[in-house]
C-alpha positions as CSV (number, residue, x, y, z in Angstrom):
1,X,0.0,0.0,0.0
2,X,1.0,3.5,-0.9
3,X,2.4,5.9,2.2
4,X,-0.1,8.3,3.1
5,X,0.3,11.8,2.5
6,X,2.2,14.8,4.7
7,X,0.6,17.5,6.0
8,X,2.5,20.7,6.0
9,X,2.5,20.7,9.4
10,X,3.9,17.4,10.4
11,X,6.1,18.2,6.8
12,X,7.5,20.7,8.9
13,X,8.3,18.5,12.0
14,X,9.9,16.0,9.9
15,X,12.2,18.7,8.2
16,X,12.8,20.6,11.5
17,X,11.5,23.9,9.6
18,X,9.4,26.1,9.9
19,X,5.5,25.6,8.4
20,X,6.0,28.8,6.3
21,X,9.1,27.0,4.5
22,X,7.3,24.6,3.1
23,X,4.6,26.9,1.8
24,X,7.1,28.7,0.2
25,X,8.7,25.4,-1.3
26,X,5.1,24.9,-2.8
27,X,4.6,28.0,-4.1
28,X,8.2,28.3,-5.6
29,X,7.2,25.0,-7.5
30,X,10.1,23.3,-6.0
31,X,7.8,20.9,-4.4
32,X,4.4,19.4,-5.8
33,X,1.2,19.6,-3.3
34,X,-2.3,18.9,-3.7
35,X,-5.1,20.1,-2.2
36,X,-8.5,17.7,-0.4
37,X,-10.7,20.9,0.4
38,X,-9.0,23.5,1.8
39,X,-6.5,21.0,3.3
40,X,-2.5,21.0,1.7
41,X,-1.1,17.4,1.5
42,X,2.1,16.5,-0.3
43,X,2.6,13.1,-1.5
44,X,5.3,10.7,0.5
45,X,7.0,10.0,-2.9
46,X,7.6,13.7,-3.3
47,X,9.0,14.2,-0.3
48,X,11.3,11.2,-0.8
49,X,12.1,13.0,-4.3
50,X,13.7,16.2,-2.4
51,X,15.5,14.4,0.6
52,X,17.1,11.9,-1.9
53,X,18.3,14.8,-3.8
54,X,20.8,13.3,-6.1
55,X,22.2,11.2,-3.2
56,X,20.4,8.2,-4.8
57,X,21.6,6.9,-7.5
58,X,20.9,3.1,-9.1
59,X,23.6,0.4,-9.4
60,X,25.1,2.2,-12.7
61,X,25.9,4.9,-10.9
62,X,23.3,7.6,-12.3
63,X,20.7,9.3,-10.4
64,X,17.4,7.0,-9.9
65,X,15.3,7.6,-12.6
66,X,17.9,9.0,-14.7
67,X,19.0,6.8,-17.8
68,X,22.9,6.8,-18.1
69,X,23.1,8.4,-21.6
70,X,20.9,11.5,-20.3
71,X,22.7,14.7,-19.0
72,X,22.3,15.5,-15.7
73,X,19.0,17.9,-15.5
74,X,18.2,19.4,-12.0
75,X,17.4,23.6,-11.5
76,X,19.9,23.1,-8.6
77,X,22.9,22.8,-10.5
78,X,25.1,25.8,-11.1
79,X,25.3,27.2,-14.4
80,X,28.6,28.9,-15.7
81,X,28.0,31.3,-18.1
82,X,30.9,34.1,-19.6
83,X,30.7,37.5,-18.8
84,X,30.3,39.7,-22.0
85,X,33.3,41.8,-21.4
86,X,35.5,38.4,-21.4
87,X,36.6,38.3,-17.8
């Protein structure tokens, strides 16, 4: 059976954060939610999706879900870009 949902509150506990945090994760889109009335649950696979980060990787070596021939895609990751002046 699937793992039941997270409130925001007990989301909170978990992280050892503050309730508004994780508002502002959902409203950022950094983390999916869904709503049952005017209650805000976010599903135990997403939260496993954001503390796995890309600590979890599959016996090849590449990020679970990832397939090895794919380049690494993630907002996280810095991007380098050159300045226009050359420096």
């Amino acid at each position: 059976m699937d793992k039941p949902p997270f409130s925001v509150a007990l989301l909170s506990q978990r992280w050892d954060c503050s309730e508004q945090h994780i508002y502002n994760l959902i409203r950022a889109d950094k983390m999916a939610s869904f709503r049952i009335g005017a209650l805000i649950r976010i599903a135990a696979a997403e939260v496993e999706r954001i503390e796995c980060g890309s600590n979890c990787t599959e016996e090849n070596g590449t990020p679970s879900g990832q397939k090895p021939d794919e380049p690494a895609a993630s907002r996280f990751v810095p991007r380098i870009v050159a300045l226009p002046n050359g420096a």
